[in-house]
N, C-alpha and C positions, 0 to 999 in steps of 0.2 A: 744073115751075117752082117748083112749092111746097115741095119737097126741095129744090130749089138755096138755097133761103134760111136752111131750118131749121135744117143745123146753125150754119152763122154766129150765128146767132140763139140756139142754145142756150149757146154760147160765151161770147156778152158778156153773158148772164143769169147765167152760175156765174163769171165774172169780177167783176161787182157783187156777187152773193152773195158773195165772198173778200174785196173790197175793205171790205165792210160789217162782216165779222167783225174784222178786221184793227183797222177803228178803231174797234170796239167794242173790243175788249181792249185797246188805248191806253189808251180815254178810260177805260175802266175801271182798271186799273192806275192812270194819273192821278192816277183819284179815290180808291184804296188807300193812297196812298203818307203816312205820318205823317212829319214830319220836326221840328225842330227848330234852333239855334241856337249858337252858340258865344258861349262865357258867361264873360266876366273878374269876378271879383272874390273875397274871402276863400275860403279853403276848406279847411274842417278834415277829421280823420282819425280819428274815435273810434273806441273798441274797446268793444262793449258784452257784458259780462259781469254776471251772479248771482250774491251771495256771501253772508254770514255773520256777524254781529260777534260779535268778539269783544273782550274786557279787551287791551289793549295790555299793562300789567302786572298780575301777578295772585301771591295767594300759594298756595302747592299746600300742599295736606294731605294728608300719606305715610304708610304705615305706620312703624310706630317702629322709630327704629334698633337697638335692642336689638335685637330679633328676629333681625339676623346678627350678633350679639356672635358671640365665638368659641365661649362656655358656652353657649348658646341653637340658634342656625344653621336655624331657621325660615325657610325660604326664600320659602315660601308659606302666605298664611293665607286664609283665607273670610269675608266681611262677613256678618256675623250682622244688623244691625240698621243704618238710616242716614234721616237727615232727610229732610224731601221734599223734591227740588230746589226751587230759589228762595226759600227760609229766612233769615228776614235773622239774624243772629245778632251777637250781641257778645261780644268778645273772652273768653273761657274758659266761653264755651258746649258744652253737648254735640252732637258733628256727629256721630259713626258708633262701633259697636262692633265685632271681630272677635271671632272665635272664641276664647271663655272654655275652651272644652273641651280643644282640643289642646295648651294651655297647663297646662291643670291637670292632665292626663294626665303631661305627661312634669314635671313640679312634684313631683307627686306620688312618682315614680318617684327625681329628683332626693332627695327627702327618705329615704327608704328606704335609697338608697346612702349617702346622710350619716350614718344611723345607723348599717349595719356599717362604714363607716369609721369610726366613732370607737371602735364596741368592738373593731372590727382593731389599732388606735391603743393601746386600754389592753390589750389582751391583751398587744403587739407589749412595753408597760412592766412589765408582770406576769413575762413570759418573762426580759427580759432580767434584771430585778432576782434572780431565783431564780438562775438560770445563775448570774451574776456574784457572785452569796451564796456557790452551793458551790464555787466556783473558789475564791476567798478561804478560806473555811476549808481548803481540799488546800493553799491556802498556810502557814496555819497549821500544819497537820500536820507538812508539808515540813518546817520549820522546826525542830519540837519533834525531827524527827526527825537533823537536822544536830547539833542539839544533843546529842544521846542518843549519836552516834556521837561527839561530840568527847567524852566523859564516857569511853566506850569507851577511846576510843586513849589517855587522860590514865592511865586504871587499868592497862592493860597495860604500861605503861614498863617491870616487871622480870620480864616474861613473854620469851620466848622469839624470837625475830625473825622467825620465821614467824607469830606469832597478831597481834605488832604490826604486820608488815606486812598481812594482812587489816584490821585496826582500821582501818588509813589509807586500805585499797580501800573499806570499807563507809561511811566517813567523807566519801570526792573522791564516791563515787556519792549521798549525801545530797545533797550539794552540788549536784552535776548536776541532782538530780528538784526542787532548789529552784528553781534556775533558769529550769529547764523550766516550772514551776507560774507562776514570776511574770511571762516571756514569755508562756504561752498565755494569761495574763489579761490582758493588752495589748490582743492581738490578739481575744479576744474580746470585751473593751469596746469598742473601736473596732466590731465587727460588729453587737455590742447598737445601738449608739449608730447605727450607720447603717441598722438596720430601721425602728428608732425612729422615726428622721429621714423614714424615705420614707413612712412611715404616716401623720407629720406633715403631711409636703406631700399624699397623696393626699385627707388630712381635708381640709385647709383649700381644695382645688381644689372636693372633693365642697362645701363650704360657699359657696364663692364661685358655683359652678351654681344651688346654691339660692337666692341671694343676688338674682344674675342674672335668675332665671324669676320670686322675685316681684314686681321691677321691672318685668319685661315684663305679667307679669299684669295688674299696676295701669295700664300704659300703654296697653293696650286699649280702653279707652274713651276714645273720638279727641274732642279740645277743640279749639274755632276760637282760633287763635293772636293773631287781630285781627276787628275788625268787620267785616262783610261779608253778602256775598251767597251762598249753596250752591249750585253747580255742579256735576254730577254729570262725574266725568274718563268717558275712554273705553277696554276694554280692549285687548286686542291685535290683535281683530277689526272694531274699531271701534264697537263696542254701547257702548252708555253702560252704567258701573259701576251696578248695585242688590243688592239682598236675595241674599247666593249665589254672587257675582260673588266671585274670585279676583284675590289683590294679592300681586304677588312683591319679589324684593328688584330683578328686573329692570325695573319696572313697575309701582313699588309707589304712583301718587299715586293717592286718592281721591276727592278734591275739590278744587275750589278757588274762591279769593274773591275775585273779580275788583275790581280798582279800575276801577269805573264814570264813572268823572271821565276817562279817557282811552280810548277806543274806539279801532279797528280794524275793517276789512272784509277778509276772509278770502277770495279768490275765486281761480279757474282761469282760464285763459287757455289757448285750444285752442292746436298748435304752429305751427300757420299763422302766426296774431297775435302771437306771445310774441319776435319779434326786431322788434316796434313799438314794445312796453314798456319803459320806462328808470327809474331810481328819477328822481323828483324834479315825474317829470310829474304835471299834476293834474287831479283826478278831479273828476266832480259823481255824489254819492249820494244816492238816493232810497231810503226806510223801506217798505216794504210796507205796514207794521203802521203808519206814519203816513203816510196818503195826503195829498201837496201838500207836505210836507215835503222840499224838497231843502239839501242841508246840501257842504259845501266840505270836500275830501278832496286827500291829495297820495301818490304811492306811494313807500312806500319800502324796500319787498324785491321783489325778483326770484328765484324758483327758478332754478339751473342746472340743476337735472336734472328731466325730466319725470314724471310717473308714469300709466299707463295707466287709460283708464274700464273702471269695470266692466263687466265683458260686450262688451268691444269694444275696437278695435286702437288705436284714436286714442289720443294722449297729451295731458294739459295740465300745464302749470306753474302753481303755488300764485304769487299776489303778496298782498302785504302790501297795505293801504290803508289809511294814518291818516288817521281825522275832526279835522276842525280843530276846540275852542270843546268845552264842553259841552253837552250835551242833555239835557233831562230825557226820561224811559220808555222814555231806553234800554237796551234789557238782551241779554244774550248769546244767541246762535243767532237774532234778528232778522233775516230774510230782505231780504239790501238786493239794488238795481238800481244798478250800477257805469257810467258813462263816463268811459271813460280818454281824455282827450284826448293823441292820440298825436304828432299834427301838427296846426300852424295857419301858414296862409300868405297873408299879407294882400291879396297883389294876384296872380291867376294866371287862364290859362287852366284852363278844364275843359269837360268833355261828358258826359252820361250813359254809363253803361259799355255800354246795350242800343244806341247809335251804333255801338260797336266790333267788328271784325269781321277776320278773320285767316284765314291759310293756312299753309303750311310756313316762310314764309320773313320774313313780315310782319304787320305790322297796319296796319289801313286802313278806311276811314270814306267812306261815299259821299256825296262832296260837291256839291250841286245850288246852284249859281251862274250858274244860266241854260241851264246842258248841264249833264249829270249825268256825272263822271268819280270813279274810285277815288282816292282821295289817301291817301295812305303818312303815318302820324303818327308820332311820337317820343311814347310816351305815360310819365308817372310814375306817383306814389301814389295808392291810388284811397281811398274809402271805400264804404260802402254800396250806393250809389248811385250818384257821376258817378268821376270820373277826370281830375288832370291832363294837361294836354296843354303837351310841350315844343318840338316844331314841327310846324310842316304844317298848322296852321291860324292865321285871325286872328278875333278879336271879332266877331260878328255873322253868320259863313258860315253857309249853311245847312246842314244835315246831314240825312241820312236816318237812320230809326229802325229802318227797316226795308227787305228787299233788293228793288231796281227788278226791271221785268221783266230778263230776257237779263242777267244780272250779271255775267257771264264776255266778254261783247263788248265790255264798257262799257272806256275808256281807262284807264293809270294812271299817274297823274302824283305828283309828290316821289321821283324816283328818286334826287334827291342826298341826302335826306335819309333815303332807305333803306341809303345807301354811308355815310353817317356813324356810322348804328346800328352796323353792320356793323362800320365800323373800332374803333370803341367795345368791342364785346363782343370784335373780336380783342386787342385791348389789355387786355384785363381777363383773358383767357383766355391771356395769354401771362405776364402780371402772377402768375395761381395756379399757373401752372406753374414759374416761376421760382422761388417759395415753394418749390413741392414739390419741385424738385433741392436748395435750398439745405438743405434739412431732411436728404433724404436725404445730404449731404456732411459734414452733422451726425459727430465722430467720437461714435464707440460704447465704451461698457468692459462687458469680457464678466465676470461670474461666475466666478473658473475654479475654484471649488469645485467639488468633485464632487460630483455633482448625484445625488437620491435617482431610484433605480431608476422608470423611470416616471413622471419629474417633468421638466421642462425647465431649465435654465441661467438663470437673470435676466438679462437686456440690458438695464443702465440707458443712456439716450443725457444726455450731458451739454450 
């Protein structure tokens, strides 16, 4: 009799045990669940970026032009000596020297050529004067000698007609070697005169070199052109220019003096954010080096082209950020804290971005209005923290923050407004494709030069 009960009896005791766990995990889930609100009003889109000031206008201090005159062609020179950065100086103060040595080197060098140029020069007037001496007297001779035969032929008149016709042969061949003497000294004056000449021009080039080096010499010792601040430039590595430090004709600034009357912040923008950024939008900057200091700023460049972080694949784009007003203490490389106001939208929905929650095909937000169902959002710009909302919700719904028990059972409602998404990105997706026929029907002009061995053909598209 007492078996007939038992197991019945064991039954509705693991039935209560099941029915107890069951609304233990309810009421606990319940009490798990964090949720929140739908929230209208203003909602901005900052981009918070680290940057740098610098001079908005500044004067650079170069190496001197001289140094690629054509006489010179110093391409590179070495900074021997230079101020300490942050040097106030006035206008024809001494900022930096380079290298006196490779200048006086080849100065020196320069001077040595100058001096056998000029004795190449008088040798070159020694030569020709002699030459053209003895040529001149062979013309004299010439001469005495036409004469001596016409003396000849004159005394033979009653001589025999064979000795007078020699007279008259020995007499035409005077003639001839005069002729000869007074052509070849033509043509040797003219040769005198063009050695001369090139000796002349090779002196006064060798003079013009030396002329050149000791201009540059004296240009070495680098003067601030106006009053100012010293700023040390950067090489091609990015190290700041010191004692040692190389300045080419490619890269040849050294310094410069910033006008501290109009500032700049210098910062990166990761590529995520940089199609937020537009010139005109405006910033609030904050000084490191002046803490409580926030100061009004407006951007106004934009990089196109990225450039990679060191040691890593990410890219950012450089922008510009002019301070508005003056400041006093501030000075270059100050470490500022940028917000770029990117968006501001006075009246809107939004929700925290950790409300949001998606699959392959959607986004969606679990909405508890008394039954907890999936509701499908249209969501926009977010910032930091929340996230526009363009439909699928209204002011005040509650939201969960986090996922209920069984979230896969749960219903999902706003399937219109997941057919509208839907229609939306098909129109946009049919909109870039349209682009990209029209481009491709773009006519083309070919190159039809013949194209170097292992080079391809130019296609400009017009």
């Amino acid at each position: 009799m007492k078996q007939k009960y038992l197991l019945p009896g064991i039954v509705i005791i693991l039935l209560l045990i099941a029915a107890f766990f069951i609304v233990s995990s309810r009421s606990s889930d319940e009490g798990t669940r964090v949720s929140t609100t739908v929230q209208r009003g203003p909602f901005e889109i900052p981009v918070y970026t680290s940057g740098q000031l610098e001079a908005e206008n500044s004067v650079q201090i170069v190496m001197p032009g001289e140094l690629s005159s054509r006489n010179v062609r110093i391409w590179e020179i070495n900074i021997t000596d230079i101020v300490e950065e942050g040097t106030v100086v006035d206008s024809g103060d001494y900022i930096a020297s380079l290298d006196f040595k490779t200048v006086e080197e080849l100065l020196n060098t320069a001077k040595d050529e100058l001096e056998q140029a000029f004795n190449d020069f008088e040798d070159a007037k020694m030569d020709s004067n002699l030459n053209l001496s003895n040529i001149r007297d062979q013309i004299i001779n010439a001469r005495e000698e036409v004469e001596e035969m016409q003396i000849i032929l004159d005394e033979s008149i009653y001589e025999s007609p064979s000795i007078i016709r020699k007279a008259e042969m020995d007499l035409e061949k005077a003639k001839r070697k005069l002729e000869q003497e007074i052509r070849g000294y033509g043509l040797k004056k003219q040769q005198a005169v063009s050695r001369v000449d090139r000796k002349h021009i090779e002196l006064r080039q060798r003079q013009t070199r030396v002329n050149d080096l000791s201009k540059v010499y004296e240009s070495l010792r680098i003067k601030a052109p106006k009053p100012g601040m010293v700023i040390y430039a950067k090489d091609r590595f990015g190290d700041k220019i010191k004692v040692g430090s190389s300045v080419s004709q490619w890269m040849p600034t050294i310094a410069t003096l910033p006008d501290l009357t109009s500032m700049i912040s210098i910062t990166y923008v990761n590529e995520i954010d940089i199609s937020k950024i537009k010139v005109g939008q405006k910033v609030k900057i904050g000084i490191d080096a002046l803490p409580g200091k926030i100061l009004e700023g407006q951007v106004i460049t934009v990089a196109n082209i990225g450039q990679p972080l060191p040691k890593s694949d990410a890219k950012v784009f450089e922008v510009k950020v002019k301070i508005f007003g003056y400041v006093n203490n501030l000075k270059p490389a100050m470490t500022t804290s940028n917000i770029i106001q990117t968006g501001l939208f006075p009246d809107t929905l939004f929700i925290p971005t950790d409300a949001v929650f998606e699959n392959d095909s959607m986004q969606y937000v679990f909405l508890d209005n008394g039954s907890i169902v999936k509701q499908v959002v249209d969501l926009g710009d977010e910032n930091e923290n929340y996230i526009m909302v363009r439909k699928g919700l209204q002011e005040g719904d509650v939201i969960l923050l986090t996922k209920p028990g069984a979230p896969d059972d749960l219903p999902i409602k706003g399937m219109d407004v997941y057919r509208e998404i839907k229609k939306r990105k098909g129109i946009e997706e049919k909109e870039a494709q349209k682009a990209i026929e029209e481009d491709k029907k773009k006519p083309v002009k070919l190159n039809n030069k013949p194209g170097t061995p292992g080079q391809n053909n130019i296609i400009t598209i017009r």
